[in-house]
Structures are given as C-alpha cells and as structure tokens.
N, C-alpha and C positions, 0 to 999 in steps of 0.2 A: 620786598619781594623775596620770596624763598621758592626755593626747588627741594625735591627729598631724594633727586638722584646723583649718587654719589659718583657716576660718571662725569654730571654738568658742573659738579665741583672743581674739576681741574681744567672744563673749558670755557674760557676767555679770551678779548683780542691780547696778540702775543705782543704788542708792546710791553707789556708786563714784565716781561721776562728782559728787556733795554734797562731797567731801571739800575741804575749805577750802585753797588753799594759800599760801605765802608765798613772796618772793623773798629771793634772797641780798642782799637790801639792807637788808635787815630783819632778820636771823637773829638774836636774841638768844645770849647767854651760855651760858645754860643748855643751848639746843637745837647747840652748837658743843661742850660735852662730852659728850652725845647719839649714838650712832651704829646708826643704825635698818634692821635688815637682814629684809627681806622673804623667807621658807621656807616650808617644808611642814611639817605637824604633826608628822609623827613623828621629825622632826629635835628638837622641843623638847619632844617627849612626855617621861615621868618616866625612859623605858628607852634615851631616844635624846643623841645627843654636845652638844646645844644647852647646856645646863643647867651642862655642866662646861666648858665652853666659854668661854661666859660670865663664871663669876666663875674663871677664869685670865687673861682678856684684860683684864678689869676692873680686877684686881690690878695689872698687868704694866703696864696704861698709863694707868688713872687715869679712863678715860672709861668712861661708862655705856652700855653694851649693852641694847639693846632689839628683839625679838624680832617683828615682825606672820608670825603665821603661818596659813598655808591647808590647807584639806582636798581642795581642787583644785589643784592641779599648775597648773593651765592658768594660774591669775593672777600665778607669775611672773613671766609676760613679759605679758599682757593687761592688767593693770593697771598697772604704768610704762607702758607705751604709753597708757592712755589719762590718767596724770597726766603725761606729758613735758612740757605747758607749766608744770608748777608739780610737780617731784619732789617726794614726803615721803618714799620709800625714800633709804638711802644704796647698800647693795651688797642683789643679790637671792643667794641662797645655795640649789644646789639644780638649776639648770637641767640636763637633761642633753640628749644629742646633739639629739633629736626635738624639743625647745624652743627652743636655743640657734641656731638657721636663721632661727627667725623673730624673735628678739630681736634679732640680727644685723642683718636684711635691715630692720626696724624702726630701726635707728640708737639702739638706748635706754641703750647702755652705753659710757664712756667708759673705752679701751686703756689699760691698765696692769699693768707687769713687777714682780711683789712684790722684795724686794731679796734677790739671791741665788738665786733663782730658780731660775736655768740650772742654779746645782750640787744641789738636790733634786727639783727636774721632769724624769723623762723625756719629751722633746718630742713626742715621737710622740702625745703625747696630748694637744697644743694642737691648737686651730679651725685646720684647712687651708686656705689661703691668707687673703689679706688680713693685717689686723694680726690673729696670732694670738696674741697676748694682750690681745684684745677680751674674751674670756675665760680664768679661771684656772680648770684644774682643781683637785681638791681629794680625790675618792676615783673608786676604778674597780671593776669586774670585768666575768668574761662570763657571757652567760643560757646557760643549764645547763638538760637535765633530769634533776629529782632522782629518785634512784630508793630503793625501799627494799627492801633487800635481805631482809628476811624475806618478800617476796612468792615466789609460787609460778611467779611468771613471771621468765622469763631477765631481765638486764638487756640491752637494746637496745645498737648498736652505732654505729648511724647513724640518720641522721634518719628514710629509706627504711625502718629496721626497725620504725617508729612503724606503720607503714602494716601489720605482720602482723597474721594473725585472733589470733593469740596476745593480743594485745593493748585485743582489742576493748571499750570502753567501760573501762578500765585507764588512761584519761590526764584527769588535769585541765587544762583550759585556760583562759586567764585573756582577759578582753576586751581585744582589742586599742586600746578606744576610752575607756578608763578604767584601764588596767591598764599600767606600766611592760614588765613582763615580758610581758605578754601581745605589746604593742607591737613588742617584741623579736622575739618568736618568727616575725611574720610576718616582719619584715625576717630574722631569721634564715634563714625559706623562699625569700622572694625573691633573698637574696644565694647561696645552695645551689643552685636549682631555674634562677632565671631568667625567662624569661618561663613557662615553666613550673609557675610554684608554685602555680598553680591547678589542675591534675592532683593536685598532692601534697594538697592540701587535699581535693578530694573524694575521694581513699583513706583520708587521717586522719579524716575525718568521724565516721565506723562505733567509731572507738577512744576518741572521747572522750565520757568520762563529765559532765561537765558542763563549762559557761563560766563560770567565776565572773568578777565583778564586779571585784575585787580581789585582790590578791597577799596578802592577808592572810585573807580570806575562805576561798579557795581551798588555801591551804598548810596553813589549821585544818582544812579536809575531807582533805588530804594526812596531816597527821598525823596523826586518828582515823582512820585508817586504808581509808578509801571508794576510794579510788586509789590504784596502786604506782609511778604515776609523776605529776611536777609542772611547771609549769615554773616555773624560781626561776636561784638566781644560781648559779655554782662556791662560792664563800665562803657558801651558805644552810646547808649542814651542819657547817661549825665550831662555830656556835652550839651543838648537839647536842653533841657532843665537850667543848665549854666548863660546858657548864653540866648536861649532862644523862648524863654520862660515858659516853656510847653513840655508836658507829662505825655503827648502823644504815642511817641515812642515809647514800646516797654521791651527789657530783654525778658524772654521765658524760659522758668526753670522746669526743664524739664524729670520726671520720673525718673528715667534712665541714669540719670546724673553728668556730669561734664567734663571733658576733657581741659587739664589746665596748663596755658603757654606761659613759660617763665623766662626772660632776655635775661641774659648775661653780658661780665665784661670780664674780660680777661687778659694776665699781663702777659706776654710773647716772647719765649724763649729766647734767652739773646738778645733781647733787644737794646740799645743803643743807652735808653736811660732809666734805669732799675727802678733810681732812684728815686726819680719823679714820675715814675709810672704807678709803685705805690704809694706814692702823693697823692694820685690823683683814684687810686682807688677806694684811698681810704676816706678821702672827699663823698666820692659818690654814695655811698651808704649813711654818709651823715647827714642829720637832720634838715640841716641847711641845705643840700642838693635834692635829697629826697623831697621836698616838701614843693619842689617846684614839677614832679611829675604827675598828679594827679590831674593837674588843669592842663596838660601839656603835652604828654601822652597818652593822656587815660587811661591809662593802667593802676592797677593801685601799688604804692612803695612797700620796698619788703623793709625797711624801716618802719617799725610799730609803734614809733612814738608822735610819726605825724598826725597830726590831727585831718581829718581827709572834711572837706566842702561839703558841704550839705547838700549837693545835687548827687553827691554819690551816697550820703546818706538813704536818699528819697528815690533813686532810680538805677543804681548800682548792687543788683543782690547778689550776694555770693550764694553759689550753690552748697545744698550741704552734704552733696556726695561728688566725690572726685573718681574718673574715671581715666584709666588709662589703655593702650596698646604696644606692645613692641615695636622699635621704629623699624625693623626690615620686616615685619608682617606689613606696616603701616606703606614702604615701599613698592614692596610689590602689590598693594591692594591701589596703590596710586595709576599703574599702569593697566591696572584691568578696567579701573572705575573710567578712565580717558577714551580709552577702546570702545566700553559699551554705551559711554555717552558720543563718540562717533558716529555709532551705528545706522 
C-alpha cells in the first residue's frame, strides 16, 4: 500500500518514535551478525519471495536475516526518517518510484553499487540524476489493464476507449491514495492526457464500477467476476497460466503506452551493520535471489540472466512504449482525481 502524499509520510502511530536506539559505539556481536531489513507484508507473507530469500542469504553468508515488515507502504521511508538520529533498519526493501522521491530528498539512504552490478542491471531503471545508486532496483513491470476475455465486451484499445458507453460501470478502480496500481493509473492519465486528465477522468467516471481500497481487494471482485476490466500489472495474468492453467485473463497493451513501477532496496544511512547490509544487497540482484521473483512477486527481475517461466513468456507482454509523468504533477492530480470521484 502506498500513498503519494508527502504529508502522510510522516504520519504514523507515535509509538514509533518509543523505539530505543543505539549507536555504533555500542553495537554488540550479536546485533553485527544481524541484518535487519525493513518491507511490506506481502513480500514476507507465506506466498511472497521474503521467506526463500532468507534462508538462501542465510546459508550463503552465515548472517541472520531479520525481517520488520508493514501493512503500510508509507513507513518505508517515514519511519527511517523519523529514526535517522539512531537507525535500527539496515536496508529498507520495497520502495518504488512514488516513495523513493521522498526517501531521496529526506537524505535516509546511503549510495551504494552491489558488486557487478552494471553487468545484470539494465540502467535505465536506476533513480535519475544524482547518485543513482542511492537506490537499487530489484523487480519491475508496467500498470496494465486487465481484461477478461470471456466478457461480452470488446477488449479496449486505448486508454480513450475506457471512456465508451460500452463500458459503463465494467471497470474496477483502485485508490489512488492507498493503492500502488491505483497510484499508477493516475500517473498513467497524467503522462497520456496532460494537463488534460482531468477531462479523461470525468468521461471515466460513468464506467467504473467501484474504487477499491486495495490491489488485492479489488482484483478478488475482478476475478469473481463483478468487472471485465482491472487495473493490475502486465505480469498480473502469468499467475493464471502458472497455476491456474487458464489464458483467460489477458493484460492489454495499450496505444498510449505504459507507465513503468520499479521497487527498490536500499542501504540506510547509519545504519547499525554496513556490513552485511551490503551482503545482503549484493545477494539480492544475484541470480540466485533474483530467480525466485518471477513466481513470487510477479514482477519481472532486473537481473537479465534469469531465465523467466514460460507463463510469463505466453501471458506476460512488455509494452514497447514507456510512458512517464512528474511525481508532484502526478500528486496533485491525485487529489483532484479523489474530489471528483467523490462528487
């Protein structure tokens, strides 16, 4: 779960702020074989890459992995910011483009190049300008909408086709203000439309069937079947294929072309073990780590040597135009798009 306002960045319950901390002059033994990576829940959930992750890095280098994970996206970067004078994260894991702006402009991560780097990252998908390897990426794809072909309605072709009567109350939408994808989709409009994408949104209004809360919320009323269309990821239909032996679901490339969400992880200024934070970063882009995100995350690895499953071969298309927007355009279109979907 992400938000894009940089005010809900620093509000959280104030226990936060109780947390006891220690300085590198002190660090015991124990807390130096220790390597404490702050995520999101469903990175460590029973179905997600956390778990296998873990006891491979474990093996490989002898330090203990340990895992604080959130059901808010926002704490991130909100809580290193507000432990910066005394870190207890080592690396946060997870951040993507909409985060990574303000963990940046927050100074809470310290620059660092895993070894080897250059030859399994394609670059185009490090932080633009400054030290860009302030942050590592780690997995990618673009927001898609999903469609399901046993529906009675055509599949759309562009964004513009969202807007037919054909379509009316036929789309789920996800909050832009809680919801990754949802988040997407405006930036999506905004980088398509322009100052514009406010037009687009009062024609879409009429077609969508609900807002859900969540990407997960929203894609279970997608698949019992309440809407023929979702928004979710290009890689959201391999799953299907993988597990469920049905081509049903397709994601559509559309015209316009796509906006692309990239997670990062990154080591945390100060933190407590330098050492085995780039242990464990240099882990995560290796082949060996990398190979367990496809079926896992669905997203596809920015390591180009894995070989990716053949449901993302057959149901997984990369778009071949990449579309972007500024994230304080993308901000402020956040709060007008909430408004007139109120209305």
């Amino acid at each position: 779960m992400r938000t894009s306002s940089l005010l809900l960045l620093l509000v959280f319950p104030t226990t936060v702020l109780l947390i006891s901390g220690c300085s590198k002059k002190n660090v015991d033994a124990e807390r130096l074989q220790k390597v404490v990576v702050y995520t999101y829940d469903s990175f460590t959930s029973d179905w997600g890459a956390g778990g296998i992750i873990e006891s491979l890095f474990e093996a490989k280098t002898g330090y203990n992995l340990e895992y604080v994970s959130f059901d808010d996206d926002i704490q991130l970067v909100s809580r290193p910011i507000l432990e910066r004078e005394a870190p207890q994260a080592d690396v946060v894991l997870g951040i993507d483009d909409s985060l990574a702006v303000h963990g940046i402009e927050a100074k809470i991560f310290a620059p660092y190049k895993p070894k080897n780097a250059e030859q399994f990252i394609d670059t185009s998908l490090l932080i633009n300008g400054g030290n860009r390897w302030q942050l590592v990426p780690f997995d990618w794809s673009h927001f898609s909408m999903v469609y399901d072909s046993d529906a009675s309605v055509p599949a759309p072709e562009c964004l513009a086709d969202l807007t037919r009567d054909v379509y009316r109350q036929k789309i789920i939408m996800l909050d832009p203000r809680t919801s990754t994808p949802g988040l997407g989709f405006v930036a999506w409009t905004v980088a398509a439309f322009g100052d514009a994408y406010l037009d687009y949104w009062r024609a879409l209004k009429p077609n969508i069937l609900t807002v859900a809360s969540s990407w997960s919320s929203g894609y279970k009323l997608f698949t019992k079947g309440e809407a023929p269309l979702v928004v979710s990821y290009t890689t959201s239909p391999a799953y299907h294929v993988e597990y469920e032996k049905t081509d049903r679901y397709k994601s559509l490339l559309f015209s316009d072309g796509h906006v692309l969400q990239t997670e990062y992880a990154g080591i945390v200024r100060n933190c407590l073990n330098e050492k085995g934070a780039k242990a464990f970063m240099d882990f995560l882009i290796s082949h060996e780590a990398q190979e367990i995100l496809p079926l896992t995350q669905w997203m596809y690895p920015v390591n180009h040597t894995v070989r990716l499953p053949k449901s993302y071969q057959n149901a997984a298309p990369v778009p071949e135009k990449t579309i972007s927007a500024d994230p304080a355009a993308v901000e402020a279109a956040v709060e007008q798009v909430v408004a007139l979907l109120a209305e």
